[in-house]
TIPA-225375 format. One record per residue (C-alpha): residue number from 1; residue in three letters; chain; x, y, z. Coordinates in Angstrom, 2 decimals, m for minus. Last residue first. Layout:
// residues N
+-----+-----+----+---------+---------+---------+
|   i |  aa | ch |      c1 |      c2 |      c3 |
+-----+-----+----+---------+---------+---------+
| NUM | ala |  A |       X |       Y |       Z |
...
+-----+-----+----+---------+---------+---------+
// end
This chain:
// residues 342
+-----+-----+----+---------+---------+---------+
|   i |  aa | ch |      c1 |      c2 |      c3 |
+-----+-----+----+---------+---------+---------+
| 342 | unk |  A |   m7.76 |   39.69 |   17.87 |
| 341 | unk |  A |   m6.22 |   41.82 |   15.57 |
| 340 | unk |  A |   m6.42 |   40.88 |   11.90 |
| 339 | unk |  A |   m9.85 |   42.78 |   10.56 |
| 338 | unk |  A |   m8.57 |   46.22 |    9.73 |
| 337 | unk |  A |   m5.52 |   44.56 |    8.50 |
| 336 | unk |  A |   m7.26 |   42.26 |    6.31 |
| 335 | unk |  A |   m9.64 |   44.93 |    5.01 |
| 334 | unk |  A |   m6.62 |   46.91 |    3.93 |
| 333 | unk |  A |   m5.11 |   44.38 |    1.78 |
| 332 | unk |  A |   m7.69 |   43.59 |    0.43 |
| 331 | unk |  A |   m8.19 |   47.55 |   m0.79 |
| 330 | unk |  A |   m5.13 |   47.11 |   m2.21 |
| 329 | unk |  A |   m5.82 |   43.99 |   m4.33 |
| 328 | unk |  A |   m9.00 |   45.87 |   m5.41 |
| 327 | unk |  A |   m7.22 |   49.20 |   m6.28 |
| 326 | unk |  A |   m4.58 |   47.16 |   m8.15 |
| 325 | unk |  A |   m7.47 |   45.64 |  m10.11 |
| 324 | unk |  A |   m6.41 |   41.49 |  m10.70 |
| 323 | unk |  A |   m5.01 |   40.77 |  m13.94 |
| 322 | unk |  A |   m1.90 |   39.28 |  m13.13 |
| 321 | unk |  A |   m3.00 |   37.00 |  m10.68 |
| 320 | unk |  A |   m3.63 |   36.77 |   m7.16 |
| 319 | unk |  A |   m2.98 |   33.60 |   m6.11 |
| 318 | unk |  A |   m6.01 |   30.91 |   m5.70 |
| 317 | unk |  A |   m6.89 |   30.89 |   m1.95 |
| 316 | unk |  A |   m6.34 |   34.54 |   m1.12 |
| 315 | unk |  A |   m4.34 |   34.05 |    1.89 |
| 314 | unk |  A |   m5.05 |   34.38 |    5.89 |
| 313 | unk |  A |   m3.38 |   32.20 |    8.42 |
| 312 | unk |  A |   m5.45 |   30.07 |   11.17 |
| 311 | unk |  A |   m3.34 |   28.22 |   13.65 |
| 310 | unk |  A |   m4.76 |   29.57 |   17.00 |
| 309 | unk |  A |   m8.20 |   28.66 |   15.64 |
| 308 | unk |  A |  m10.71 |   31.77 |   16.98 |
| 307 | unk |  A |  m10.10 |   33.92 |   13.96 |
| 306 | unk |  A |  m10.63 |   31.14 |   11.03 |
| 305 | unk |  A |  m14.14 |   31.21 |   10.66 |
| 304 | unk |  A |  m15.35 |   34.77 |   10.56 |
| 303 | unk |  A |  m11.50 |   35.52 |    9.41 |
| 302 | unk |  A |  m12.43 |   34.29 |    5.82 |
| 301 | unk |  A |  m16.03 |   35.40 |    5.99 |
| 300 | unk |  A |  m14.47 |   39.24 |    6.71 |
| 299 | unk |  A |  m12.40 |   38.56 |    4.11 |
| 298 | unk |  A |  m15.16 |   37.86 |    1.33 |
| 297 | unk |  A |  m17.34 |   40.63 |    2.93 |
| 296 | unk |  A |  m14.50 |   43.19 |    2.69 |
| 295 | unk |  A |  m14.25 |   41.95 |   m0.87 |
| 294 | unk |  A |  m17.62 |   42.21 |   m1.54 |
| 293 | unk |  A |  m18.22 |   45.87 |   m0.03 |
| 292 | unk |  A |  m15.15 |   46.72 |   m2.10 |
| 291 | unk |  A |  m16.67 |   45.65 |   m5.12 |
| 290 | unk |  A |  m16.23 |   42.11 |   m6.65 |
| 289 | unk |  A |  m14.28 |   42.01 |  m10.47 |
| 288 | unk |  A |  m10.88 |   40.35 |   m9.88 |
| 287 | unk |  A |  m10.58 |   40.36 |   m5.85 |
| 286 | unk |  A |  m14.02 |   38.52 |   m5.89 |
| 285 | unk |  A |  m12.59 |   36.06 |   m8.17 |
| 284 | unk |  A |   m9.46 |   35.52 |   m5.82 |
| 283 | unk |  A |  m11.71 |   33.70 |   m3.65 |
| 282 | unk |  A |  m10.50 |   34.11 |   m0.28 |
| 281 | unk |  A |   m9.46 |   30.84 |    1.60 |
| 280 | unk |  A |   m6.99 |   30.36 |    3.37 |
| 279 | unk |  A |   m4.53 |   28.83 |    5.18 |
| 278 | unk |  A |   m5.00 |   25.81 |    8.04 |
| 277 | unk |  A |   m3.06 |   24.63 |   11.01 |
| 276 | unk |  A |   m3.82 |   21.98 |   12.89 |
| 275 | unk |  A |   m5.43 |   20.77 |   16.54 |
| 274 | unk |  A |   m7.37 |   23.30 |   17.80 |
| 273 | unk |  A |   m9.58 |   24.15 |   14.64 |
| 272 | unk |  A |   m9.57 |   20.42 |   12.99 |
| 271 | unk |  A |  m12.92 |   19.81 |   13.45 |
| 270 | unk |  A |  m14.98 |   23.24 |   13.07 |
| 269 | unk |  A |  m12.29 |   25.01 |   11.19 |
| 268 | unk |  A |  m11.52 |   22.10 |    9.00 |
| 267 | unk |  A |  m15.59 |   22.08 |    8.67 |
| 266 | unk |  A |  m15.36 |   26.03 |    7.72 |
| 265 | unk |  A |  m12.69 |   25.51 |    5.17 |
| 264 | unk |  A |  m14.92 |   23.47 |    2.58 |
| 263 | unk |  A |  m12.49 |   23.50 |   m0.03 |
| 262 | unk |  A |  m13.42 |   25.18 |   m3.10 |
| 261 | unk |  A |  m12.01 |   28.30 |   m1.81 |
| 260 | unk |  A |   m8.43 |   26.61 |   m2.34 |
| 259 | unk |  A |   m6.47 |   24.66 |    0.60 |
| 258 | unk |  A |   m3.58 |   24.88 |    2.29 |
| 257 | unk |  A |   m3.73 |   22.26 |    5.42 |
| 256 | unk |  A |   m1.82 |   21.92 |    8.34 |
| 255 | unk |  A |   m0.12 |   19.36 |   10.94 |
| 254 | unk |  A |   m0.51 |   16.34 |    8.11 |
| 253 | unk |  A |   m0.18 |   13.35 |   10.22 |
| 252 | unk |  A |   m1.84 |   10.63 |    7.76 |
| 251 | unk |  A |   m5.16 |   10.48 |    9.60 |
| 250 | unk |  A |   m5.52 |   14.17 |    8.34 |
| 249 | unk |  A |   m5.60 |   13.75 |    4.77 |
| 248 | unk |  A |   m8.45 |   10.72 |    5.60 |
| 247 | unk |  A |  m10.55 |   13.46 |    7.08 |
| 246 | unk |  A |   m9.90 |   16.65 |    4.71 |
| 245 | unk |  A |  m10.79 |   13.75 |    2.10 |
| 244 | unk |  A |  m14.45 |   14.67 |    0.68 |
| 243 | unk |  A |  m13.72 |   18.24 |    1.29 |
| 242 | unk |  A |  m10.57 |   18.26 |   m1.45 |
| 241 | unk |  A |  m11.62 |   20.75 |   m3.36 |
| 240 | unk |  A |   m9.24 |   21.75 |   m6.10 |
| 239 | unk |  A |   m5.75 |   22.50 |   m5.07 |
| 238 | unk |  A |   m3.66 |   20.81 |   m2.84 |
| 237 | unk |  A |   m1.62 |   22.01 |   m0.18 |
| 236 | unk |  A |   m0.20 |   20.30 |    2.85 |
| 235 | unk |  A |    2.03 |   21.57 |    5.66 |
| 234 | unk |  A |    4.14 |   19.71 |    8.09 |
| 233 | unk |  A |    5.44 |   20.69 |   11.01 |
| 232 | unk |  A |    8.92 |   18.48 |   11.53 |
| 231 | unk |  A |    9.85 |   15.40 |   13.19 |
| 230 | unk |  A |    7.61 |   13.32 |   11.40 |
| 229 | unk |  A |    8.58 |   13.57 |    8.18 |
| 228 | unk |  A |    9.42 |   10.28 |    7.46 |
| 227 | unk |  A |    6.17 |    8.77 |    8.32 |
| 226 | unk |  A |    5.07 |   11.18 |    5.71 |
| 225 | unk |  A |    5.91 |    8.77 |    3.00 |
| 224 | unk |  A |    4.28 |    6.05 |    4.29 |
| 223 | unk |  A |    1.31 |    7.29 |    5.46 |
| 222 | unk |  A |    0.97 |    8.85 |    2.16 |
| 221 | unk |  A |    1.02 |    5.36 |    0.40 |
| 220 | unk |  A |   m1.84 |    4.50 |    3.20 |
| 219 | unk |  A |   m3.32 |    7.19 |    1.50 |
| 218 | unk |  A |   m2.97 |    6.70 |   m2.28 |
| 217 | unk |  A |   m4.42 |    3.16 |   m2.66 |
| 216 | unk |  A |   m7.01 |    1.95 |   m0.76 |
| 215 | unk |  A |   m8.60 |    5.02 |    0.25 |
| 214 | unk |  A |   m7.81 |    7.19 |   m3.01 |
| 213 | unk |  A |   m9.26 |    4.31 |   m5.02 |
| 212 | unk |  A |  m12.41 |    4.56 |   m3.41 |
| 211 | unk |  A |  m12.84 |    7.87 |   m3.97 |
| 210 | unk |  A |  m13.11 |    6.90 |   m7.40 |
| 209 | unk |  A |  m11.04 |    8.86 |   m9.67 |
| 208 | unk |  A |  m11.13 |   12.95 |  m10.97 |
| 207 | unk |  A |  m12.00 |   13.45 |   m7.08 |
| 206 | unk |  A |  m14.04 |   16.88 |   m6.54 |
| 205 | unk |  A |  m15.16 |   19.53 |   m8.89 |
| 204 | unk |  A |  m12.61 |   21.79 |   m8.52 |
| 203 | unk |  A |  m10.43 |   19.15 |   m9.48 |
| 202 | unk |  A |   m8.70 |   16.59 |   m6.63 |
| 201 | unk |  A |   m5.24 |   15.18 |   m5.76 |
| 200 | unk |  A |   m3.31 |   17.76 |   m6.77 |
| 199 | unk |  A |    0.00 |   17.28 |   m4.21 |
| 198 | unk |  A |    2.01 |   19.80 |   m2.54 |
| 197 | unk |  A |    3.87 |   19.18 |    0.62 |
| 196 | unk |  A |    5.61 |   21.93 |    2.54 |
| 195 | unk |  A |    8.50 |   21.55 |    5.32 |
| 194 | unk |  A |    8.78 |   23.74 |    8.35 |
| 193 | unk |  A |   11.74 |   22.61 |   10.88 |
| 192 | unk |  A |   14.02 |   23.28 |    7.70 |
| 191 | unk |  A |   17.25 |   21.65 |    8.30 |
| 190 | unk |  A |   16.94 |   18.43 |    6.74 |
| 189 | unk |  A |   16.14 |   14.78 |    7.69 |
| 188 | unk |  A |   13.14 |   14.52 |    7.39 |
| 187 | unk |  A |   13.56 |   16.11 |    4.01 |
| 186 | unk |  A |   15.99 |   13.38 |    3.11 |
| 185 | unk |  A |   14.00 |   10.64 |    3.71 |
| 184 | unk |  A |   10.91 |   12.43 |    2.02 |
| 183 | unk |  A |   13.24 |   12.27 |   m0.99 |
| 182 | unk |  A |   14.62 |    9.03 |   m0.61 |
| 181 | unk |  A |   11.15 |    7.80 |   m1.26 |
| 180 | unk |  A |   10.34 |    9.15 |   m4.79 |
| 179 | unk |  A |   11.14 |    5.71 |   m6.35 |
| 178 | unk |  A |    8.59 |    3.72 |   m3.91 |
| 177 | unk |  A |    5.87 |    6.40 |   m4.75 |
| 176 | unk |  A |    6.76 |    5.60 |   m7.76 |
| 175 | unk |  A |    6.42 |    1.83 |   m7.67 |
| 174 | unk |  A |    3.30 |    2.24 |   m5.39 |
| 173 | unk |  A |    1.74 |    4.83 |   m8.09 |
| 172 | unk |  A |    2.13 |    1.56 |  m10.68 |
| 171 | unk |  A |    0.51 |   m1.03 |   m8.47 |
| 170 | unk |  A |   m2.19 |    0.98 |   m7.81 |
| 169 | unk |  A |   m2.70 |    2.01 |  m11.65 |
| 168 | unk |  A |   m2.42 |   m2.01 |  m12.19 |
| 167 | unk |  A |   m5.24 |   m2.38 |   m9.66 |
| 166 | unk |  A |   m7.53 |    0.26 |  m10.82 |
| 165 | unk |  A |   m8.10 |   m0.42 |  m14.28 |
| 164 | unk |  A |   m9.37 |    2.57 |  m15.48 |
| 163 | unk |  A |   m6.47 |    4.70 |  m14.02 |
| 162 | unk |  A |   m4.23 |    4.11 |  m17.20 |
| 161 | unk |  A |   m7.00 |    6.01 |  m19.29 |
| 160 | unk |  A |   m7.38 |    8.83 |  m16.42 |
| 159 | unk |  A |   m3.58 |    9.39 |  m16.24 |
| 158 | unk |  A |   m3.39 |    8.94 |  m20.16 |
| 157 | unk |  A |   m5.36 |   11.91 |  m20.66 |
| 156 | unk |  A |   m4.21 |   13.90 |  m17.82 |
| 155 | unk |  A |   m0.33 |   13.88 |  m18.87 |
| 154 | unk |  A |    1.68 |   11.10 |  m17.80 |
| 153 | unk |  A |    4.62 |   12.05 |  m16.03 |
| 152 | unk |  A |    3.11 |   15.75 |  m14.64 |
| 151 | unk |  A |    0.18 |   13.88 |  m13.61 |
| 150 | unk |  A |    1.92 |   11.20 |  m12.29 |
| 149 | unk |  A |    4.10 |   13.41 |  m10.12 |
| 148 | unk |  A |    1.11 |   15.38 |   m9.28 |
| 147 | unk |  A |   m0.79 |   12.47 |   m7.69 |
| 146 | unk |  A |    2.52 |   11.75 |   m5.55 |
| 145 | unk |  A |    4.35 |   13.96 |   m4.15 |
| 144 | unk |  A |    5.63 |   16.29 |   m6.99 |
| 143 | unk |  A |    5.64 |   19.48 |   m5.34 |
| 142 | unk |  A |    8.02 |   18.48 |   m2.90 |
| 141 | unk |  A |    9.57 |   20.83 |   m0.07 |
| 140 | unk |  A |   11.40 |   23.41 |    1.77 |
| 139 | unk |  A |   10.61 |   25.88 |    4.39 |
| 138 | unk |  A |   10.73 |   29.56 |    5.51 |
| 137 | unk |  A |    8.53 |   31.57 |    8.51 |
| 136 | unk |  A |    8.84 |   34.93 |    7.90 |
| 135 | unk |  A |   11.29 |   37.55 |    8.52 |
| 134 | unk |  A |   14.17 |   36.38 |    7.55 |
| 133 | unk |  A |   13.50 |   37.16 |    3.94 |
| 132 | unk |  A |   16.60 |   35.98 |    1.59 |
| 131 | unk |  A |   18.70 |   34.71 |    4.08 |
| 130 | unk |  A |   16.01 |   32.32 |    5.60 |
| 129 | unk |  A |   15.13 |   31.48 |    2.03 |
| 128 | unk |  A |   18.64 |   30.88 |    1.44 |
| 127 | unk |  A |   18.97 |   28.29 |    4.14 |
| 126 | unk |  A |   15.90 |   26.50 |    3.05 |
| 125 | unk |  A |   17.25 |   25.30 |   m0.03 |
| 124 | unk |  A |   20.83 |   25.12 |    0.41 |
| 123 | unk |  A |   19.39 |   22.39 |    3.12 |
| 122 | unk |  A |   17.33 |   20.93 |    0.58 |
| 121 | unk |  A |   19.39 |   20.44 |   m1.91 |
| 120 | unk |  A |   22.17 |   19.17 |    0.45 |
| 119 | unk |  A |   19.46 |   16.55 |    2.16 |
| 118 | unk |  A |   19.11 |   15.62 |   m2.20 |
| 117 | unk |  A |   22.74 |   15.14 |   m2.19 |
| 116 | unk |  A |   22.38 |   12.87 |    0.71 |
| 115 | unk |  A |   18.97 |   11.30 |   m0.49 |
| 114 | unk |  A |   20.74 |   10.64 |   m3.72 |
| 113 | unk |  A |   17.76 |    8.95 |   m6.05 |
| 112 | unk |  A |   18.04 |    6.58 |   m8.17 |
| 111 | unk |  A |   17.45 |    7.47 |  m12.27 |
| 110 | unk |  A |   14.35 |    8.56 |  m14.22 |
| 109 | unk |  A |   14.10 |    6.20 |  m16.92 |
| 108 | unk |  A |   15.55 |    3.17 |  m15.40 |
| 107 | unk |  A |   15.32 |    3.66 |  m11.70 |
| 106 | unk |  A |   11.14 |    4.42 |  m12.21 |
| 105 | unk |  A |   10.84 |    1.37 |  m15.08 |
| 104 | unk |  A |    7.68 |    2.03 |  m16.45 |
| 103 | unk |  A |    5.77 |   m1.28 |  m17.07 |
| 102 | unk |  A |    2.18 |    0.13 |  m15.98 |
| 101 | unk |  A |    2.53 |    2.69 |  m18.29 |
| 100 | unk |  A |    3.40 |    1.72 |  m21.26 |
|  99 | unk |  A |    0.85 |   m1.04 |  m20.90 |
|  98 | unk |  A |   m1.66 |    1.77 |  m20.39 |
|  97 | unk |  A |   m1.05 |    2.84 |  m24.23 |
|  96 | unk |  A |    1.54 |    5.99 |  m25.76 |
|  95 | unk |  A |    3.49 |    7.00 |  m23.63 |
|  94 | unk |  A |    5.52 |   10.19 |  m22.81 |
|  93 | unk |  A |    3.59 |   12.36 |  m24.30 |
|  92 | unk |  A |    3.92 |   16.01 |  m26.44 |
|  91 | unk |  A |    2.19 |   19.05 |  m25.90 |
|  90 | unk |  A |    4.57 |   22.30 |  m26.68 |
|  89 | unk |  A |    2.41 |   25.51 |  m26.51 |
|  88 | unk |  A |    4.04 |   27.21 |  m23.81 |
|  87 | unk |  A |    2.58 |   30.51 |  m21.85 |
|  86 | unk |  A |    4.51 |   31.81 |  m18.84 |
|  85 | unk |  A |    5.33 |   35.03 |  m20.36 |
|  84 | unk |  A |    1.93 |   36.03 |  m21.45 |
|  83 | unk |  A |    2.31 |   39.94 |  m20.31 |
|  82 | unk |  A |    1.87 |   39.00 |  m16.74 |
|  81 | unk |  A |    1.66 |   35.65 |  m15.87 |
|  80 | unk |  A |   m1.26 |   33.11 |  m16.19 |
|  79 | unk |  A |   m1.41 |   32.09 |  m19.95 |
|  78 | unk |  A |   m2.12 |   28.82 |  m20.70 |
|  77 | unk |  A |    1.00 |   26.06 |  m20.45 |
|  76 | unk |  A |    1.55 |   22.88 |  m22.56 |
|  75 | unk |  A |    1.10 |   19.44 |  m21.34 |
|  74 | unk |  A |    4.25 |   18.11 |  m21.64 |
|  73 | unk |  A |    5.00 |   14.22 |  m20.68 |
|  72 | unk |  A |    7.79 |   13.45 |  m18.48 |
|  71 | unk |  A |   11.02 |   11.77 |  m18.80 |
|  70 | unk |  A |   12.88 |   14.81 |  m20.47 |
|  69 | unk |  A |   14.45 |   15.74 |  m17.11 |
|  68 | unk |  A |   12.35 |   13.53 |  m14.22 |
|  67 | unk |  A |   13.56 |   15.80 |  m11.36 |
|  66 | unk |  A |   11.95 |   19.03 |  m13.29 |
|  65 | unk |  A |    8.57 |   18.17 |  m12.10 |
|  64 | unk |  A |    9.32 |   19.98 |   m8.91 |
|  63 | unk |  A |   11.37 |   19.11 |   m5.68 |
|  62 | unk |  A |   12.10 |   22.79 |   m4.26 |
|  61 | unk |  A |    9.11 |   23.84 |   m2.64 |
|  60 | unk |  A |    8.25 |   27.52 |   m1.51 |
|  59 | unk |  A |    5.44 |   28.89 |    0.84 |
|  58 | unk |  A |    6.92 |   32.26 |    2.88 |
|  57 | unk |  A |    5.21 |   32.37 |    5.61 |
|  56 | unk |  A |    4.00 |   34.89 |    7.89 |
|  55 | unk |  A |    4.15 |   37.66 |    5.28 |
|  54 | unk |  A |    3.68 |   41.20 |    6.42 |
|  53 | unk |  A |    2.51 |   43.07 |    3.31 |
|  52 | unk |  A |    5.43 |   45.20 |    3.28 |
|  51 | unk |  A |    7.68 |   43.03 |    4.36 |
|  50 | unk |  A |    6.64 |   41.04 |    0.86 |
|  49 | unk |  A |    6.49 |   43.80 |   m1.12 |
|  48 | unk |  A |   10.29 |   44.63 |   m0.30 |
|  47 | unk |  A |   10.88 |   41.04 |   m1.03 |
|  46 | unk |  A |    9.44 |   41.26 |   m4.65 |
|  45 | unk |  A |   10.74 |   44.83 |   m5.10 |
|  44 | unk |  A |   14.44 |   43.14 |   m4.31 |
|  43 | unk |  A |   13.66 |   40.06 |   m6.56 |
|  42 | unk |  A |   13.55 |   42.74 |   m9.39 |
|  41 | unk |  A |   11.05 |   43.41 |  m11.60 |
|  40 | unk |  A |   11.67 |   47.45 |  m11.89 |
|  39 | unk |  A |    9.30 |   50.06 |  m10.41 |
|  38 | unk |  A |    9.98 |   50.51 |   m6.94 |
|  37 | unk |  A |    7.61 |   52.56 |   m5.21 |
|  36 | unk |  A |    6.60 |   49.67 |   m2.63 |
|  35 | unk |  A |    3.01 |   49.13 |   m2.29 |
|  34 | unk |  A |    2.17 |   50.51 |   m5.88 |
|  33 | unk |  A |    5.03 |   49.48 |   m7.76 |
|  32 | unk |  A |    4.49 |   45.48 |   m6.50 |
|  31 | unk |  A |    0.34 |   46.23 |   m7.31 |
|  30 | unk |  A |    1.93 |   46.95 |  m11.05 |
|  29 | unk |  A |    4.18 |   44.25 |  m10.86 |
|  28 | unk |  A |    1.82 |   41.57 |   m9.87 |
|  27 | unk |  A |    4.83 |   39.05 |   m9.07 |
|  26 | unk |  A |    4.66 |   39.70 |   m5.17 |
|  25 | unk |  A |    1.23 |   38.66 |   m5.29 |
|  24 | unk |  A |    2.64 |   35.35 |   m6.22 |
|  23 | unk |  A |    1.60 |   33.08 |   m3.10 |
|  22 | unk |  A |    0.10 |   35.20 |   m0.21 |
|  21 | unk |  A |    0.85 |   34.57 |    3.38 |
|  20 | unk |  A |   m1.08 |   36.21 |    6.62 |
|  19 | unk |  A |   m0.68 |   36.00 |   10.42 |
|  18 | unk |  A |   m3.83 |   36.71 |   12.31 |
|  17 | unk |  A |   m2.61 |   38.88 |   14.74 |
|  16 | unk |  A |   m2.23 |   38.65 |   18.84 |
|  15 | unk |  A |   m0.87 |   35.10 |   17.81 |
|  14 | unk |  A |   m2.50 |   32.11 |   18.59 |
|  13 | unk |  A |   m0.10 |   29.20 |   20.22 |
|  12 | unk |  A |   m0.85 |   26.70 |   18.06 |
|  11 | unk |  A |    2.67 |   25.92 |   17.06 |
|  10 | unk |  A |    2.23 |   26.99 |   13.34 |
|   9 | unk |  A |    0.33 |   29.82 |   14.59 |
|   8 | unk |  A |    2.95 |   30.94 |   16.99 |
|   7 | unk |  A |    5.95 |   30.30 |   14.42 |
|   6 | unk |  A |    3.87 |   32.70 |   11.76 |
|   5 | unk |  A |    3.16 |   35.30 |   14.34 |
|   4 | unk |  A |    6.89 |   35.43 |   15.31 |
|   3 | unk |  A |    8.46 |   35.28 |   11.65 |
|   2 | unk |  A |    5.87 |   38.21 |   10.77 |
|   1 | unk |  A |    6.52 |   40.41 |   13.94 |
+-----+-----+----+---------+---------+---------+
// end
């Protein structure tokens, strides 16, 4: 019943179950073993795990950081997966002042966009997914919307330097949001009726930039890129807490939000209940060293707020890495489907 409970939710129509995702669960190999039997790290155990823990929806982009080839600045990697594999030590930047920055040529250095091949990308995209695990809700989409683009292009450091003078860093996210276009043309115009949209625009903190600057600058730019995406349900993630904006994300026709435990999920419950979609938002610290009492607790807060919204899906809000007890992810598990029905 994943697929179904996912499609209901999505489409407000409140599902006898609170539908559930998870984001790389299905990488902790030992909990993988545990739920499933099989041992090796195969995609096979990773969508066995998945049935098993009755996915919803499966969250996957396909437009990453990777579209700007050696055009980007590298930031290095700290250790998240298991056994260290994910680490990278190479830190190197793409420019070296604000004036750099602010005369980047997008078509230049990173080439015009295809929207037809990209539509093809897409497409091949989504289709797999639905091959792959058809039951659960599939999508496409960009990781690199905006904010994270020009993180990922110019490193923090410079991002915040460049920033300081607000009107040229305008000017210079307009240009790229200009370049990266054809891409939200061509997922409006792909197959996938579900299509995800990353973009950091916050730290766990907060803003990293004036809030200002997000209101005269960044959103209306989002208006114009998701103007294209009208046709489908569209999903929005971004790490961090993003409270302050929850309001101005929503004026740009986002139809759900993925958020972090930072982010103040109760008010989207409270205002945006009825109307949207939301996943979220147990702390995956409790999972790490909380005792089964806390964990129920953390859930049990979780589907406190999000049970009455027909659009609510359970997730740990931060992954559940590596190094989380298997007994504690397990025991999650098992508070969630004591606590799913309605």
């Amino acid at each position: 019943m994943s697929f179904s409970h996912g499609m209901a939710a999505l489409n407000l129509e409140m599902p006898s179950k609170v539908p559930r995702t998870e984001y790389s669960a299905q990488t902790h190999w030992p909990l993988v073993k545990a739920v499933t039997g099989i041992a090796d790290h195969s995609w096979e155990a990773q969508k066995a795990f998945m049935k098993a823990w009755d996915y919803s929806l499966n969250w996957s982009i396909l437009i990453s950081g990777n579209e700007f080839g050696e055009n980007r600045t590298k930031m290095g990697h700290a250790v998240y997966a298991d056994g260290g594999v994910d680490f990278d030590a190479e830190i190197s930047s793409l420019f070296t002042d604000p004036e750099e920055v602010y005369a980047f040529d997008f078509d230049r250095h990173l080439g015009i966009p295809d929207m037809g091949n990209i539509t093809q990308r897409f497409n091949a995209h989504y289709s797999g997914a639905c091959s792959e695990v058809p039951d659960t809700v599939n999508m496409t989409g960009i990781y690199v919307t905006c904010m994270s683009g020009l993180i990922d292009l110019l490193g923090w450091d410079m991002l915040l330097v460049a920033a300081a003078d607000h009107a040229a860093f305008g000017d210079f996210t307009a240009r790229y949001v200009k370049w990266i276009t054809p891409y939200f043309e061509a997922l409006g115009k792909c197959e996938a009726p579900v299509v995800m949209i990353h973009d950091d625009i916050v730290l766990t903190s907060g803003p990293f930039l004036h809030p200002d600057w997000y209101r005269k600058y960044l959103f209306p730019l989002y208006k114009k890129l998701f103007k294209h995406l009208e046709a489908k349900k569209l999903l929005y993630t971004c790490d961090g807490d993003f409270t302050m904006f929850i309001d101005d994300i929503a004026d740009c026709g986002v139809n759900g939000f993925v958020m972090e435990p930072a982010t103040d999920m109760q008010y989207i419950a409270d205002k945006y209940g009825k109307t949207h979609a939301f996943v979220g938002n147990a702390d995956t610290r409790i999972l790490l060293s909380g005792t089964k009492d806390d964990i129920y607790n953390e859930v049990k807060r979780c589907m406190d707020i999000g049970k009455n919204c027909p659009g609510f899906f359970m997730a740990v809000g931060n992954h559940i890495p590596a190094n989380t007890p298997v007994d504690n992810a397990l025991y999650y598990n098992e508070a969630y489907e004591k606590l799913s029905a309605r």
